[in-house]
C-alpha positions, 0 to 999 in steps of 0.5 A: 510561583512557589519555585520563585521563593515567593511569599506565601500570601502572594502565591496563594491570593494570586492562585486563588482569585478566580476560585475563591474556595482555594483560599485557606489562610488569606481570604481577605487578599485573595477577595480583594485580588478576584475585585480588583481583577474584575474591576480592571477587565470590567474598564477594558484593561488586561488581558484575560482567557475568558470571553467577557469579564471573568466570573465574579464570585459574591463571596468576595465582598462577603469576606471584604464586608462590602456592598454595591455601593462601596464597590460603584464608588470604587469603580468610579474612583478607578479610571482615573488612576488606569488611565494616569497608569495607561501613559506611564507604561506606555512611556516606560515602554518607550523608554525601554525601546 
């Protein structure tokens, strides 16, 4: 990703969301990527190396000042939007073909 000229907000949340002491001066956008990442797996959607969900990592909702029940509210809130997001690739896909 540095290669690519990137922003260096975008390289570092990205290179450190599965390991969250990576991160140096974008804490908040690399807990908030670890979330997201396993909030989408924990759906069924994306691909990932692990076998199961990734590891979470506590610490993230440390630095996002969150609980469990900010996050269950989340989760709830997610489907529907991987689900619009779901036909949309699959349409575009399509459209590309």
């Amino acid at each position: 990703m540095y290669k690519w000229n990137l922003p260096e907000r975008l390289t570092e949340m990205v290179n450190s969301h599965h390991d969250l002491s990576r991160s140096k001066k974008f804490r908040k956008e690399s807990a908030l990527l670890h979330l997201a990442d396993l909030l989408v797996h924990a759906r069924g959607y994306g691909e990932t190396t692990y076998v199961g969900l990734p590891p979470f990592d506590p610490k993230a909702l440390t630095i996002l000042k969150v609980g469990p029940s900010e996050i269950k509210e989340i989760y709830l809130k997610l489907e529907p939007r991987l689900y619009e997001l779901k036909f949309f690739t699959e349409e575009l896909k399509r459209e590309m073909t």
